[in-house]
PDB file as gemmi writes it, atoms N, CA and C in Angstrom:
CRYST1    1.000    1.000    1.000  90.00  90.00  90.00 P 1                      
ATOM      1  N   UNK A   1       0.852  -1.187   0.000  1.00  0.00           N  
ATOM      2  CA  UNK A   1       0.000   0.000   0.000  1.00  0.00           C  
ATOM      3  C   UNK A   1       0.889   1.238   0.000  1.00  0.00           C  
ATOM      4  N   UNK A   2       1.216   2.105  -1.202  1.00  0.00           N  
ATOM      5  CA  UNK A   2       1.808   3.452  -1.039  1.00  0.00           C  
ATOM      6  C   UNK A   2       1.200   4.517  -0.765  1.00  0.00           C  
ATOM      7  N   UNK A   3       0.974   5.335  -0.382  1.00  0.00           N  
ATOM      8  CA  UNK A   3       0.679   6.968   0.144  1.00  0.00           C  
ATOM      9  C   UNK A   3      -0.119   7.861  -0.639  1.00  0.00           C  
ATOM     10  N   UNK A   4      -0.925   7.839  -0.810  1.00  0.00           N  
ATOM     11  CA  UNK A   4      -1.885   8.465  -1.785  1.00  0.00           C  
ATOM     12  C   UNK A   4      -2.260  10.128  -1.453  1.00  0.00           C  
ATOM     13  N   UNK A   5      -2.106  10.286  -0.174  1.00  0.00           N  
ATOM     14  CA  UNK A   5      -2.558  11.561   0.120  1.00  0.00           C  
ATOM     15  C   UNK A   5      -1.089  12.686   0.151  1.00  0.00           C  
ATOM     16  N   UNK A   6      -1.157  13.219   0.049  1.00  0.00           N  
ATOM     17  CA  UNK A   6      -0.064  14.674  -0.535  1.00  0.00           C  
ATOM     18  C   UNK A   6       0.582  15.306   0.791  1.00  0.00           C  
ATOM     19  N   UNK A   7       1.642  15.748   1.213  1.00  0.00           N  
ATOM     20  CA  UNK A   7       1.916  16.125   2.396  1.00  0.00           C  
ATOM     21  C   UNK A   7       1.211  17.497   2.668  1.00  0.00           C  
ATOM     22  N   UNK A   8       1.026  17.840   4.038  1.00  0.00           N  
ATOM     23  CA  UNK A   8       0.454  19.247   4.750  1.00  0.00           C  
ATOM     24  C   UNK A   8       0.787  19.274   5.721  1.00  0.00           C  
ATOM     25  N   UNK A   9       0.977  20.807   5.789  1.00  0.00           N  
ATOM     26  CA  UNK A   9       1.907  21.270   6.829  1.00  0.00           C  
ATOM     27  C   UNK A   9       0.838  20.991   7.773  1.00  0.00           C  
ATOM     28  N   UNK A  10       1.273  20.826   9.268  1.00  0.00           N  
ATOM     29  CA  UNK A  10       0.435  20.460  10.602  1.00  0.00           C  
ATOM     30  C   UNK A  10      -0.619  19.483  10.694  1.00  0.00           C  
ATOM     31  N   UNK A  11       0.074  18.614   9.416  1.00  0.00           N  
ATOM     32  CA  UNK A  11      -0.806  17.567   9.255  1.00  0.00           C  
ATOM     33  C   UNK A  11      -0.261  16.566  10.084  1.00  0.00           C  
ATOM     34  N   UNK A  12      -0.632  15.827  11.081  1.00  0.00           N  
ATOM     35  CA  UNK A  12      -0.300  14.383  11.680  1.00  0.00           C  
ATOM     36  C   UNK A  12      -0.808  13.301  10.823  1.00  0.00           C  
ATOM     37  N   UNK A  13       0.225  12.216  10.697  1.00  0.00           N  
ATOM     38  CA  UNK A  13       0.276  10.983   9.943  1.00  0.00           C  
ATOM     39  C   UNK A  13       0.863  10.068  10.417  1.00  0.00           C  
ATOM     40  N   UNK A  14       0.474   8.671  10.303  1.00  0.00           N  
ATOM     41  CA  UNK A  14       1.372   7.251  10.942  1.00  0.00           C  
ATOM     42  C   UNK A  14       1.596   6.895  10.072  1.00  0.00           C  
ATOM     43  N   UNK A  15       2.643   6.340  10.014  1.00  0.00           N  
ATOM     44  CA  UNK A  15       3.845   4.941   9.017  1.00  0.00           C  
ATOM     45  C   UNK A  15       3.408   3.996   9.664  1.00  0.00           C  
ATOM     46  N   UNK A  16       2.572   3.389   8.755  1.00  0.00           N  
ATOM     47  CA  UNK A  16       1.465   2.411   9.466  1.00  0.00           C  
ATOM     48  C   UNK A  16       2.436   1.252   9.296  1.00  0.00           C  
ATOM     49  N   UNK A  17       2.937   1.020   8.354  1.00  0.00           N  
ATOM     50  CA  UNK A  17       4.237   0.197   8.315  1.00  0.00           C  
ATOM     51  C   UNK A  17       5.201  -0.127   9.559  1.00  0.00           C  
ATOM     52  N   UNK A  18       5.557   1.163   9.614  1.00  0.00           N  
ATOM     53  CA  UNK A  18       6.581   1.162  10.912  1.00  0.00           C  
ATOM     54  C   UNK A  18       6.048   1.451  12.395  1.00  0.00           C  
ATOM     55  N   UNK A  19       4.976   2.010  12.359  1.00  0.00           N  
ATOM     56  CA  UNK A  19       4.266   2.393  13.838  1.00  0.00           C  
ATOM     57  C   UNK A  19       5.085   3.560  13.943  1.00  0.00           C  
ATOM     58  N   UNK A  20       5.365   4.496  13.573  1.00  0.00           N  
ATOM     59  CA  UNK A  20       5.514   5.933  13.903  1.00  0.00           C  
ATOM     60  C   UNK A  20       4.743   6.899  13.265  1.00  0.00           C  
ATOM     61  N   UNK A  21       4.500   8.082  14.864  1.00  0.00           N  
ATOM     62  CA  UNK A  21       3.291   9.110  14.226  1.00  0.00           C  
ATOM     63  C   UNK A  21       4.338  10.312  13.720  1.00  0.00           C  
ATOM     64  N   UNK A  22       3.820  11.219  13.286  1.00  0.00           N  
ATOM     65  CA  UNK A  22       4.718  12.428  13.046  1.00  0.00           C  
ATOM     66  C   UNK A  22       3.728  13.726  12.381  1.00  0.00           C  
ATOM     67  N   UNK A  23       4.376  14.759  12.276  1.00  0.00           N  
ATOM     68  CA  UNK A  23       3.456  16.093  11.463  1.00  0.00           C  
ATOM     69  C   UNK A  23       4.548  16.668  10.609  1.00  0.00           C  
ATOM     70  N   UNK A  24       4.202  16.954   9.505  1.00  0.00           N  
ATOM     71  CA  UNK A  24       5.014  17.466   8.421  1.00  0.00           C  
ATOM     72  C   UNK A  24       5.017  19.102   8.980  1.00  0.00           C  
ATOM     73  N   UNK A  25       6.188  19.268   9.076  1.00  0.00           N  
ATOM     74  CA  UNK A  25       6.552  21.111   9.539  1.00  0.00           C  
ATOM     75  C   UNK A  25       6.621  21.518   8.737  1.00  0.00           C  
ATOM     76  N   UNK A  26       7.663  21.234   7.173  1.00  0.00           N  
ATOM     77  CA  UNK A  26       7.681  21.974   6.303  1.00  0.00           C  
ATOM     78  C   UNK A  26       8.002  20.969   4.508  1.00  0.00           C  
ATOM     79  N   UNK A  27       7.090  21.730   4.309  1.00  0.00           N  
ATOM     80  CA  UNK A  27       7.451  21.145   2.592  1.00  0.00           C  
ATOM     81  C   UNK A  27       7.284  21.835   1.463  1.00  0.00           C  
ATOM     82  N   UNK A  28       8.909  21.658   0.475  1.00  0.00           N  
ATOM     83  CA  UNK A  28       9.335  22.890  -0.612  1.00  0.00           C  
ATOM     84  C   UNK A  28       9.129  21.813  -1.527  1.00  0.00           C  
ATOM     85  N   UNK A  29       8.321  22.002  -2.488  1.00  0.00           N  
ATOM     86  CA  UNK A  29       8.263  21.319  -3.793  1.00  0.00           C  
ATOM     87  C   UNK A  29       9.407  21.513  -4.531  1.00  0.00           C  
ATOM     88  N   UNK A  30       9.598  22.807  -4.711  1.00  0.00           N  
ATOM     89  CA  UNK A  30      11.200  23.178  -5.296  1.00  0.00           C  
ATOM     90  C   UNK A  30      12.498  22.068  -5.257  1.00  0.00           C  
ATOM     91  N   UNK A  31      12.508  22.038  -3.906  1.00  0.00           N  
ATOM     92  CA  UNK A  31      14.018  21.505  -3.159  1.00  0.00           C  
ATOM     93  C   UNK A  31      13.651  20.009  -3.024  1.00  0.00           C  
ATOM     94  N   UNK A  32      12.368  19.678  -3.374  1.00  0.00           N  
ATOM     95  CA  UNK A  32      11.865  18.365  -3.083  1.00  0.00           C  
ATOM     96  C   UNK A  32      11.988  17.789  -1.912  1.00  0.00           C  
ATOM     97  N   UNK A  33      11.532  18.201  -0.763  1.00  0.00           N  
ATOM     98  CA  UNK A  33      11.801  17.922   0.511  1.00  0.00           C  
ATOM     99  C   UNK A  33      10.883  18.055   1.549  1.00  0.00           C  
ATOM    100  N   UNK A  34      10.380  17.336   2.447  1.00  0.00           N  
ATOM    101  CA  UNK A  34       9.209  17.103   2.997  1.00  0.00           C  
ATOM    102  C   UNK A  34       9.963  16.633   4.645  1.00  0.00           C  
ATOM    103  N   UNK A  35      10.175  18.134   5.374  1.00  0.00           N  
ATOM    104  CA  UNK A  35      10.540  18.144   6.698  1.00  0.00           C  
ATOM    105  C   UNK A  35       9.728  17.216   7.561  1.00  0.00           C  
ATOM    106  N   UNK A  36       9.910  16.922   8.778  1.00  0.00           N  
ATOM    107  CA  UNK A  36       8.669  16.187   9.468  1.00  0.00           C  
ATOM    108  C   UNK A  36       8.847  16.105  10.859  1.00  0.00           C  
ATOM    109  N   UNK A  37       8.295  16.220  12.139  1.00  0.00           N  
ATOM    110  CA  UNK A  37       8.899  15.935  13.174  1.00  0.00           C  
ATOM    111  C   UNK A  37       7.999  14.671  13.567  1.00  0.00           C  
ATOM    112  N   UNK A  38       8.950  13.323  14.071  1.00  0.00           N  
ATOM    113  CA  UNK A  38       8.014  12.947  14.798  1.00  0.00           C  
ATOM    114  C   UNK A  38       7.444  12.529  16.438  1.00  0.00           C  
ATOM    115  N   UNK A  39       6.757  12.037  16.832  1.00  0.00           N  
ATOM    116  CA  UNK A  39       6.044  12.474  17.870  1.00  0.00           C  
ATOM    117  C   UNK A  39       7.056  12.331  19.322  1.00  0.00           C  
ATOM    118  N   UNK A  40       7.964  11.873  19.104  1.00  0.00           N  
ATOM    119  CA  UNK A  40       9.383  12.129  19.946  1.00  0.00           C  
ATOM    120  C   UNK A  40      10.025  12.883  20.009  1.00  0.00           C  
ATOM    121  N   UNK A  41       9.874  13.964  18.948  1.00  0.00           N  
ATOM    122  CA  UNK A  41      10.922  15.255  19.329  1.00  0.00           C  
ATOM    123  C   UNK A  41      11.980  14.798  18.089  1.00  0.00           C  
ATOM    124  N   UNK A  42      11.834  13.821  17.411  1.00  0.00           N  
ATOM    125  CA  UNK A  42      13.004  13.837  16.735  1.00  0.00           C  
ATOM    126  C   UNK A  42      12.439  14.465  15.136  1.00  0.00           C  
ATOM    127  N   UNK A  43      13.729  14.632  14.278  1.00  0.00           N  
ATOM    128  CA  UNK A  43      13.602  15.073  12.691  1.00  0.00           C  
ATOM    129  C   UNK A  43      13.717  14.321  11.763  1.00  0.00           C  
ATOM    130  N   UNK A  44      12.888  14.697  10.634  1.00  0.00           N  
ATOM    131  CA  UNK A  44      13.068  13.522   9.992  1.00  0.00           C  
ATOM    132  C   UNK A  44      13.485  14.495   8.272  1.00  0.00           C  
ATOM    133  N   UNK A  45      13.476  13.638   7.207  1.00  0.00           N  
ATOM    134  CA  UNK A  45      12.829  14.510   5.842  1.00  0.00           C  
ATOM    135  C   UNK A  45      13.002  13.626   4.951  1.00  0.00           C  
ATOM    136  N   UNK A  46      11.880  13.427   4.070  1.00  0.00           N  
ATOM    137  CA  UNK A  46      11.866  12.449   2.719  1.00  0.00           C  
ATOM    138  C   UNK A  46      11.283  13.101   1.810  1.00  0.00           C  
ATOM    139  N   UNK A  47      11.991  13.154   0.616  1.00  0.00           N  
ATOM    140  CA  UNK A  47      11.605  13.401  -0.916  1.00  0.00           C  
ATOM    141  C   UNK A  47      10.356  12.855  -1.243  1.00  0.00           C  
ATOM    142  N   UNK A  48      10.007  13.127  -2.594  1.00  0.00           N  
ATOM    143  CA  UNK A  48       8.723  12.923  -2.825  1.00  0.00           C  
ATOM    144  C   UNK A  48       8.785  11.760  -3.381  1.00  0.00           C  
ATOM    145  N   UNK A  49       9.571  10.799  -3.746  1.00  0.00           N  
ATOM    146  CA  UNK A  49       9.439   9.500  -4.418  1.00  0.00           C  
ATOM    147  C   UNK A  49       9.409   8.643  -2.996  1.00  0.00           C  
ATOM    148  N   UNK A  50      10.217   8.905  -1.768  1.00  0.00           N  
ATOM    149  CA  UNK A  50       9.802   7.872  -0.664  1.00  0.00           C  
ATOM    150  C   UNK A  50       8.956   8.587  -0.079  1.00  0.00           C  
ATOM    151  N   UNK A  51       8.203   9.794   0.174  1.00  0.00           N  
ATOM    152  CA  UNK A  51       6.722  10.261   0.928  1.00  0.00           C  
ATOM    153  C   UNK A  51       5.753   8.823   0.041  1.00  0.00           C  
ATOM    154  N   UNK A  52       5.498   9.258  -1.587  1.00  0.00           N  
ATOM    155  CA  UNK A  52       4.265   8.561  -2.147  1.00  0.00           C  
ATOM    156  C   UNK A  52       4.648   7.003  -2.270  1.00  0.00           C  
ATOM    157  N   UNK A  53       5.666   6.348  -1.706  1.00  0.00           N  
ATOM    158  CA  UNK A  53       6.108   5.225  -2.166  1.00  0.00           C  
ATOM    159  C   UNK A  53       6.207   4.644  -0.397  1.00  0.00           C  
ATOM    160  N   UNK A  54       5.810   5.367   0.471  1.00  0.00           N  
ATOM    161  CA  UNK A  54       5.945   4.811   1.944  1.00  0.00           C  
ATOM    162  C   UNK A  54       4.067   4.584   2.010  1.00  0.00           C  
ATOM    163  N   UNK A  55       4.228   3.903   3.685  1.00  0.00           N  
ATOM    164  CA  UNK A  55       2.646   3.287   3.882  1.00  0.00           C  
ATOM    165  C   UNK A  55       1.943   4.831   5.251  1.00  0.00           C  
ATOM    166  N   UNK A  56       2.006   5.832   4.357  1.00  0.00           N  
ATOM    167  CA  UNK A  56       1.580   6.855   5.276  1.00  0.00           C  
ATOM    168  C   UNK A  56      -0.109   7.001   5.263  1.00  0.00           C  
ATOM    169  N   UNK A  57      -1.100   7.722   6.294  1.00  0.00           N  
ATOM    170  CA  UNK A  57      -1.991   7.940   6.640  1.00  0.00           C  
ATOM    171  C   UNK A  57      -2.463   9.238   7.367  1.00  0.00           C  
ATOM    172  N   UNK A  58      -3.570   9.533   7.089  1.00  0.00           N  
ATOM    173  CA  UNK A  58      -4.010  10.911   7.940  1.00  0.00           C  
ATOM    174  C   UNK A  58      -4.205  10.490   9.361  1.00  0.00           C  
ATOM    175  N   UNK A  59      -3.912  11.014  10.208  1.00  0.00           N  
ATOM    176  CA  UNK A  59      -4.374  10.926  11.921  1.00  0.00           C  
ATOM    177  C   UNK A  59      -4.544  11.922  12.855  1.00  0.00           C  
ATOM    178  N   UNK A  60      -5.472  11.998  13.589  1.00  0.00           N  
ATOM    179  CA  UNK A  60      -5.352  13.287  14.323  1.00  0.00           C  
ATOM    180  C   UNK A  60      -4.057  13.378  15.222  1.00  0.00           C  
ATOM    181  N   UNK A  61      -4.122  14.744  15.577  1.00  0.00           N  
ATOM    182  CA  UNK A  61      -3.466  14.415  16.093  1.00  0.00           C  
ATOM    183  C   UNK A  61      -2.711  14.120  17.642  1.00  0.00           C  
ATOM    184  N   UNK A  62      -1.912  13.271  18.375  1.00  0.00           N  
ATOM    185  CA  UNK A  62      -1.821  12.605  19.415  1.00  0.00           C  
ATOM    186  C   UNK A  62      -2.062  13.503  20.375  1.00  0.00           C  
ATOM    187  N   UNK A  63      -3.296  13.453  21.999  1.00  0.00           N  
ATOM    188  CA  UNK A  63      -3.390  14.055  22.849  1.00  0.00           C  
ATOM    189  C   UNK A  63      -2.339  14.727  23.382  1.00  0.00           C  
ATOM    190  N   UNK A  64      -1.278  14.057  23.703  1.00  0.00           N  
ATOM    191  CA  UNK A  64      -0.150  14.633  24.203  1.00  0.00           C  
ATOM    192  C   UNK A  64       1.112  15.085  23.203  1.00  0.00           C  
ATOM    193  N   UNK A  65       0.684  15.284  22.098  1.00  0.00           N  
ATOM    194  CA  UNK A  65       1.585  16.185  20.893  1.00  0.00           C  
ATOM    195  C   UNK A  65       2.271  16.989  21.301  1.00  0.00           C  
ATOM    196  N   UNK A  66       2.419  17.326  22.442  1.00  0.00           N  
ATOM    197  CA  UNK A  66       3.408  18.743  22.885  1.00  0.00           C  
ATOM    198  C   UNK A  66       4.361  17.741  24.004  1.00  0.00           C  
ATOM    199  N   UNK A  67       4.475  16.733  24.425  1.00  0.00           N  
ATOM    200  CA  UNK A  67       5.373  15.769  25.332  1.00  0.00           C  
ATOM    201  C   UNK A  67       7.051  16.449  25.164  1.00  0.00           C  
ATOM    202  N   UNK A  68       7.130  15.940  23.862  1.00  0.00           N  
ATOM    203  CA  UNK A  68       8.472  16.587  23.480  1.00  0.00           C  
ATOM    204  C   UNK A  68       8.951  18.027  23.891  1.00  0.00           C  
ATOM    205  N   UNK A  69       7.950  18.699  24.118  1.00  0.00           N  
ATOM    206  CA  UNK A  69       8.110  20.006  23.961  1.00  0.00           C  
ATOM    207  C   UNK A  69       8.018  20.511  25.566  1.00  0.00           C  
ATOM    208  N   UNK A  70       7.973  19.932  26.691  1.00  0.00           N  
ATOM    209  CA  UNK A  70       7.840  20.122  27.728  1.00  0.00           C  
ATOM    210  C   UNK A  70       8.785  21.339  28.521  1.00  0.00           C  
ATOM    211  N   UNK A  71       9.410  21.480  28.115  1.00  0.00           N  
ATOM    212  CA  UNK A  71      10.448  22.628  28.440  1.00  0.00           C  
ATOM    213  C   UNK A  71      10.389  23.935  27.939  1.00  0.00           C  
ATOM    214  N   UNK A  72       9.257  23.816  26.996  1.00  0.00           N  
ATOM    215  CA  UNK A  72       9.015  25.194  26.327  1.00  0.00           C  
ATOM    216  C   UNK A  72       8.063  25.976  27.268  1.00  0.00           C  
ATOM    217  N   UNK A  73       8.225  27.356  27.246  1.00  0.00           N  
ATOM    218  CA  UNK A  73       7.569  28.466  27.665  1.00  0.00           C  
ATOM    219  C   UNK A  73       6.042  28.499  26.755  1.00  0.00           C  
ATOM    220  N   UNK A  74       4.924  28.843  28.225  1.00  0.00           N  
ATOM    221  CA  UNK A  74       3.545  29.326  26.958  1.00  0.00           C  
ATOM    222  C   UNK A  74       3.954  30.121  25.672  1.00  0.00           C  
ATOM    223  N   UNK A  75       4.831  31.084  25.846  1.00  0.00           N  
ATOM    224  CA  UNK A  75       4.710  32.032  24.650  1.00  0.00           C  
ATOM    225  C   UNK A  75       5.002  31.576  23.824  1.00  0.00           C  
ATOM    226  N   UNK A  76       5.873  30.217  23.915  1.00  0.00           N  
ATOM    227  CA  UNK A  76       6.824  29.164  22.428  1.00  0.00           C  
ATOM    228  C   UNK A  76       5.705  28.760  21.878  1.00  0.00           C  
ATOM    229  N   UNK A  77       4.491  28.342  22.593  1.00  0.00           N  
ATOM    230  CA  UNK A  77       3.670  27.909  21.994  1.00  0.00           C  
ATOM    231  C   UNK A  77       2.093  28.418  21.190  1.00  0.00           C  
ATOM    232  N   UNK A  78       2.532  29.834  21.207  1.00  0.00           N  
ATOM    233  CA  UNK A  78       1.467  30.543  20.477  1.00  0.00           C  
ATOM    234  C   UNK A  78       0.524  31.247  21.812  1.00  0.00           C  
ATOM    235  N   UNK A  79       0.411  31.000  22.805  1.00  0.00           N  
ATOM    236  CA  UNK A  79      -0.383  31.365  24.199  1.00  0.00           C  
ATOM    237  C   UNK A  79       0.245  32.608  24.299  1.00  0.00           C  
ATOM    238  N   UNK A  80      -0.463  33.629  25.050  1.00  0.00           N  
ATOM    239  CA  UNK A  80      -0.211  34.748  25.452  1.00  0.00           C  
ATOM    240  C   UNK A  80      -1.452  35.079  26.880  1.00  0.00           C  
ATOM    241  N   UNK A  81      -1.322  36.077  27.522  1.00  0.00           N  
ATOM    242  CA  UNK A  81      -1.883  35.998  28.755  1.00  0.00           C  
ATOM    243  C   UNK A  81      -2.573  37.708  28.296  1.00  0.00           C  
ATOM    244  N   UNK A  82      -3.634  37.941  27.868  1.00  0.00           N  
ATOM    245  CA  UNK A  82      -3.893  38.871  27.492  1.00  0.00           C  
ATOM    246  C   UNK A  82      -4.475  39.898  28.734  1.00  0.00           C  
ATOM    247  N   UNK A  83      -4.519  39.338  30.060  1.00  0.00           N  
ATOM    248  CA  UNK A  83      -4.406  40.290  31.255  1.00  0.00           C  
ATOM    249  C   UNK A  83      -3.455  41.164  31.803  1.00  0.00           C  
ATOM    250  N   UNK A  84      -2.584  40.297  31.280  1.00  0.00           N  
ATOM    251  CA  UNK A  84      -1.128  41.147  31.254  1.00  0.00           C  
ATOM    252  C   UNK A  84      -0.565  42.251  30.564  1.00  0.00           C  
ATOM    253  N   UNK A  85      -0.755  43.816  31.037  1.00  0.00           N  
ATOM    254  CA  UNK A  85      -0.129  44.419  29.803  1.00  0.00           C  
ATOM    255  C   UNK A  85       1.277  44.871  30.388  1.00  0.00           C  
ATOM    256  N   UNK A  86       2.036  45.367  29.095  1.00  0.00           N  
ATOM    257  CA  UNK A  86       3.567  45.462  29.185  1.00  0.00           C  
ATOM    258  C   UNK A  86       3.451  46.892  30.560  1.00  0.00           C  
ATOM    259  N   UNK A  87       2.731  47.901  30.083  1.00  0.00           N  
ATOM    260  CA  UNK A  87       3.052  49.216  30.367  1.00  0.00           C  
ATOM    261  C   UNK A  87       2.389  48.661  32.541  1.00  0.00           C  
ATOM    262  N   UNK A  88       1.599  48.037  32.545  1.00  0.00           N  
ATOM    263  CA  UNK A  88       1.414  46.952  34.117  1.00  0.00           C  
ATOM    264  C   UNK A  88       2.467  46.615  34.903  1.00  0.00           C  
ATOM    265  N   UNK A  89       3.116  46.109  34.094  1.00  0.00           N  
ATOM    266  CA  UNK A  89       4.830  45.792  34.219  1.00  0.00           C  
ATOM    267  C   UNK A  89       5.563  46.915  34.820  1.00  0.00           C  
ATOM    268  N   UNK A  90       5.512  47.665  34.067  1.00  0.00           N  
ATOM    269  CA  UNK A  90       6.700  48.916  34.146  1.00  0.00           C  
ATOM    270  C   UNK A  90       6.237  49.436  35.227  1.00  0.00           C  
ATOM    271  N   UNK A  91       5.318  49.705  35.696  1.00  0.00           N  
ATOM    272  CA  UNK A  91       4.988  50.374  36.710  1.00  0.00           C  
ATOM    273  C   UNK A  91       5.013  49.463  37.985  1.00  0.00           C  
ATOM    274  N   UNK A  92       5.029  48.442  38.270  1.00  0.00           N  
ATOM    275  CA  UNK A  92       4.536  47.790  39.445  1.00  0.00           C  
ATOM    276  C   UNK A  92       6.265  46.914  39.650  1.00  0.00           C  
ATOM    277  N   UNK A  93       6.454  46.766  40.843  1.00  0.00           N  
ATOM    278  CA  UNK A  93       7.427  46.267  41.460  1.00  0.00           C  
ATOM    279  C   UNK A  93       7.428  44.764  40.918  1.00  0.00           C  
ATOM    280  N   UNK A  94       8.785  44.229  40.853  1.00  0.00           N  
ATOM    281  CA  UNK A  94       9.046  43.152  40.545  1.00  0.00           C  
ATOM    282  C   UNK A  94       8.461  42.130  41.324  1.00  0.00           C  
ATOM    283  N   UNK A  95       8.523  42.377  42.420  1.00  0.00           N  
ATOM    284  CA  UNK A  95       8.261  40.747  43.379  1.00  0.00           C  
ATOM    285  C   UNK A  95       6.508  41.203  43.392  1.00  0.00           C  
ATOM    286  N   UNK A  96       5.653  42.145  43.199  1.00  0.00           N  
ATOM    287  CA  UNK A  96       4.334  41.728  43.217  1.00  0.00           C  
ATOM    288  C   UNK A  96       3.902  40.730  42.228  1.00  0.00           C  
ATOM    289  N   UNK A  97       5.096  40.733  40.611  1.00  0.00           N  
ATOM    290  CA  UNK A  97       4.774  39.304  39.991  1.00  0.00           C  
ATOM    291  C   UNK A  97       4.993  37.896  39.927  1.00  0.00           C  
ATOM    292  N   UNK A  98       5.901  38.063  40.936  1.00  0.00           N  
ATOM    293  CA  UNK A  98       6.455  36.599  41.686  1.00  0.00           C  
ATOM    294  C   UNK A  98       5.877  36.397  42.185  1.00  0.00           C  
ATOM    295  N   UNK A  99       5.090  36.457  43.419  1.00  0.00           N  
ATOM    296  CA  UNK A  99       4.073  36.431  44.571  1.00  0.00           C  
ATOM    297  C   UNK A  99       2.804  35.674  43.705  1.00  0.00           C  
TER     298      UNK A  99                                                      
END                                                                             
């Protein structure tokens, strides 16, 4: 069974073959190259003759998709705290935001 569906970015997919999940981060038709992380934190990248020639699938994606990423700050991850303004900051003593 080869790969019928086309890569997308923030798309999650399993190598049903191999039992690994992953999400394509980035892909240049140009350079022929199809970035990917998968669900371990690690990198991957395959051309377009082994993407459509592997046993890939659409999947949502895994509850805990951010595991790898555990060390990152909310803001790494697109979150922002919109109670917070900068000019709040400037004015108010340091340790009232520690507290």
């Amino acid at each position: 069974m080869a790969t019928v569906t086309d890569p997308v970015i923030d798309q999650w997919y399993k190598d049903v073959e191999n039992d690994l999940t992953f999400k394509v981060v980035a892909y240049d038709e140009g350079d022929d190259s199809i970035d990917v992380q998968y669900h371990n934190g690690d990198i991957g990248e395959f051309d377009n003759d082994s993407w459509y020639n592997s046993t890939f699938d659409f999947i949502e994606a895994p509850e805990d998709w951010n595991a790898p990423f555990d060390d990152l700050e909310p803001d790494d991850l697109g979150y922002s705290n919109s109670d917070t303004r900068r000019s709040d900051m400037d004015d108010a003593p340091l340790q009232e935001f520690l507290d």
